[in-house]
C-alpha positions as CSV (number, residue, x, y, z in Angstrom):
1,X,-138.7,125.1,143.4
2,X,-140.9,127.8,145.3
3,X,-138.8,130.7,144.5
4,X,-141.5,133.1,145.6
5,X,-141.1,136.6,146.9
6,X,-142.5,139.1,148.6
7,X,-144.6,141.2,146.2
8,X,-147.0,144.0,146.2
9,X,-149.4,142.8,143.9
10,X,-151.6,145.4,141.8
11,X,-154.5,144.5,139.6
12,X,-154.4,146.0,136.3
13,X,-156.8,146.1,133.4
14,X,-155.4,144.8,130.1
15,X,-156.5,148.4,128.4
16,X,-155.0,150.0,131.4
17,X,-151.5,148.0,131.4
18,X,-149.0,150.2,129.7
19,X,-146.1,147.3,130.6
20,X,-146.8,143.8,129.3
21,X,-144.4,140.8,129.6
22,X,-145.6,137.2,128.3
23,X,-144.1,134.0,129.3
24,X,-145.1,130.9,127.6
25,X,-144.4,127.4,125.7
26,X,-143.0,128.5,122.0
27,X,-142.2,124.6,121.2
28,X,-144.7,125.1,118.7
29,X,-145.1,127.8,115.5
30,X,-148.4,127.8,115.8
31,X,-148.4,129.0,119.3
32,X,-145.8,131.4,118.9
33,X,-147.7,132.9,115.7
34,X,-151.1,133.0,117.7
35,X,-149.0,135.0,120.8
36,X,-147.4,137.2,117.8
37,X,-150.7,138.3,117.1
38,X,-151.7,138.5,120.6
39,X,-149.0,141.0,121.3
40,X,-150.1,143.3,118.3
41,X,-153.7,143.2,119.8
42,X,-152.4,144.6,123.1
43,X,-150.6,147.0,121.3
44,X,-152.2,148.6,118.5
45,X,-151.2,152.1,118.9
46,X,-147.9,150.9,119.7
47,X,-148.1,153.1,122.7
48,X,-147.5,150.2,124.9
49,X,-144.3,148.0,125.6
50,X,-145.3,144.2,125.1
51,X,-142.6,141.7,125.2
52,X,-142.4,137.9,125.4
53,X,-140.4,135.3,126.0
54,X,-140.9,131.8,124.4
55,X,-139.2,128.7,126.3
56,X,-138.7,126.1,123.1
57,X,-138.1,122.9,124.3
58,X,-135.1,121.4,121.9
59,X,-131.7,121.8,122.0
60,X,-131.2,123.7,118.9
61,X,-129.6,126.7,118.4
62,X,-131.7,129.8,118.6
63,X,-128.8,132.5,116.3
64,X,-131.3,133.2,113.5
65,X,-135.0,133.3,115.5
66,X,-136.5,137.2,115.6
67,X,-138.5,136.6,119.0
68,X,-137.1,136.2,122.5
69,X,-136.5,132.5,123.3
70,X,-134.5,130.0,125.4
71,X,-134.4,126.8,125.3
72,X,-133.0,123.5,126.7
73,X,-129.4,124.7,126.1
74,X,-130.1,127.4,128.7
75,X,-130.9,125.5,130.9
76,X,-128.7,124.6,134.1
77,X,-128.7,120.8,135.2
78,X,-131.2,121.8,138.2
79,X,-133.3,123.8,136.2
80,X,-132.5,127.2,136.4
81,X,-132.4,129.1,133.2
82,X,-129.8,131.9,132.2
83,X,-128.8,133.6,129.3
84,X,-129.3,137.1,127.6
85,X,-132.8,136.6,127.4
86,X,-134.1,135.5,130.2
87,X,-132.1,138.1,132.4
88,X,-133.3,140.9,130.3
89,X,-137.1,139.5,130.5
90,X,-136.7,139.3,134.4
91,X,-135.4,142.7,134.6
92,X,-138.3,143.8,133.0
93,X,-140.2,145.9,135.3
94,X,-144.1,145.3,134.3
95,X,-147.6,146.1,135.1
96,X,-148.8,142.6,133.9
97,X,-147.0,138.8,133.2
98,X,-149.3,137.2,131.4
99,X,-147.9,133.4,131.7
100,X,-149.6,130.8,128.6
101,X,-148.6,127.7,129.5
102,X,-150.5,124.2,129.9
103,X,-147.4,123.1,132.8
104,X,-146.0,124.6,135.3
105,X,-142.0,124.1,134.3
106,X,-139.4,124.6,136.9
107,X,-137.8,126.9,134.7
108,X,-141.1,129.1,134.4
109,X,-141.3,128.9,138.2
110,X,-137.6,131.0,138.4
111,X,-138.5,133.2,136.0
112,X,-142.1,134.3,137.3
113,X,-140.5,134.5,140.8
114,X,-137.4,136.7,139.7
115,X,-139.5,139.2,137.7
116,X,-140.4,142.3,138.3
117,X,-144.2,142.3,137.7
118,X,-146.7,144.2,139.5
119,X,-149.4,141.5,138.8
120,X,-149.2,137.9,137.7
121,X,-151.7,136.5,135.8
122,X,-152.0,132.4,134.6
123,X,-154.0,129.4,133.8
124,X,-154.6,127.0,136.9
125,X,-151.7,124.5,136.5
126,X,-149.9,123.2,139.5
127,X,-147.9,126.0,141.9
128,X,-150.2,128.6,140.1
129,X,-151.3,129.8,143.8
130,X,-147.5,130.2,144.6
131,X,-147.2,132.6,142.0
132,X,-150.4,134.0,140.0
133,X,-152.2,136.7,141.3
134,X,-155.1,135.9,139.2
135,X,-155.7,131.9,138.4
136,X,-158.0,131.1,135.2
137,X,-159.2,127.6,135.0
138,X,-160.0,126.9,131.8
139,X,-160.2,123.0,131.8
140,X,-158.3,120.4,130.1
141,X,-159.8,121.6,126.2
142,X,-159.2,124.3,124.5
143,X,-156.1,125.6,123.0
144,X,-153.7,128.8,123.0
145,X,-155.9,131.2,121.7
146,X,-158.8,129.9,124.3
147,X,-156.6,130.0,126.7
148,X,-155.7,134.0,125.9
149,X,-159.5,134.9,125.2
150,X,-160.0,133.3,128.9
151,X,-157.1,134.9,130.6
152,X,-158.0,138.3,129.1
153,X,-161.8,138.0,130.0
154,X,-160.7,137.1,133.8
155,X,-158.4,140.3,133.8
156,X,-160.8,143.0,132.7
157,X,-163.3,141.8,135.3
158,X,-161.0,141.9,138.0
159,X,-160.1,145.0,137.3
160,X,-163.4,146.3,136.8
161,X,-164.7,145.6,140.4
């Protein structure tokens, strides 16, 4: 599902970045509590806009969650995702898309290609060069909060040279 555009890519520091969207795999509390805190780190002075949007991979309904999620109910039969959410996050025009995921999902694919994100940033899964303007490889071990400690690591030196 290459759904790539043409972009004009911009590296940006994470201090630097004053518009953050995060993509990633909320199937799991502890991941979306560990990206929770994530988003507070980027933020501190809340000075910043840092938003997120969690793909959680059920079928239940998602009325009473307080974060930005879809899931498999918003999802068409060949993959493409809709809904409230997702348009908003796609609309969102921002310096940095930080994606956290451990797979490439067709569903992800869309959405990275459809946003509006100066620079992409994401761990080396398949399609990652299709999209990411910055690939981390950070093995098969490790877990979410690795994987943002790596991820944020590769960003400030990129943007420091």
């Amino acid at each position: 599902m290459n759904q790539t555009k043409k972009r004009n890519s911009r590296a940006t520091g994470i201090n630097l970045a004053q518009r953050i969207n995060i993509l990633f795999d909320g199937t799991d509390e502890e991941d979306r509590k560990t990206v929770h805190k994530f988003k507070k780190q980027l933020n501190p002075n809340q000075k910043k806009t840092v938003k997120s949007l969690a793909f959680v991979n059920n079928d239940l309904p998602l009325d009473n969650v307080d974060y930005a999620a879809y899931n498999k109910k918003n999802l068409k039969w060949y993959g493409v995702p809709f809904g409230n959410k997702v348009v908003e996050f796609t609309a969102l025009e921002c310096d940095l898309m930080i994606v956290l995921s451990k797979n490439m999902l067709k569903h992800f694919e869309y959405i990275i290609a459809h946003s509006e994100a100066a620079f992409i940033v994401g761990p080396a899964i398949e399609h990652a060069e299709d999209y990411f303007d910055l690939i981390i490889d950070f093995g098969e071990t490790g877990n979410l909060e690795m994987m943002i400690k790596e991820l944020v690591s590769g960003i400030d030196t990129v943007a420091t040279k």
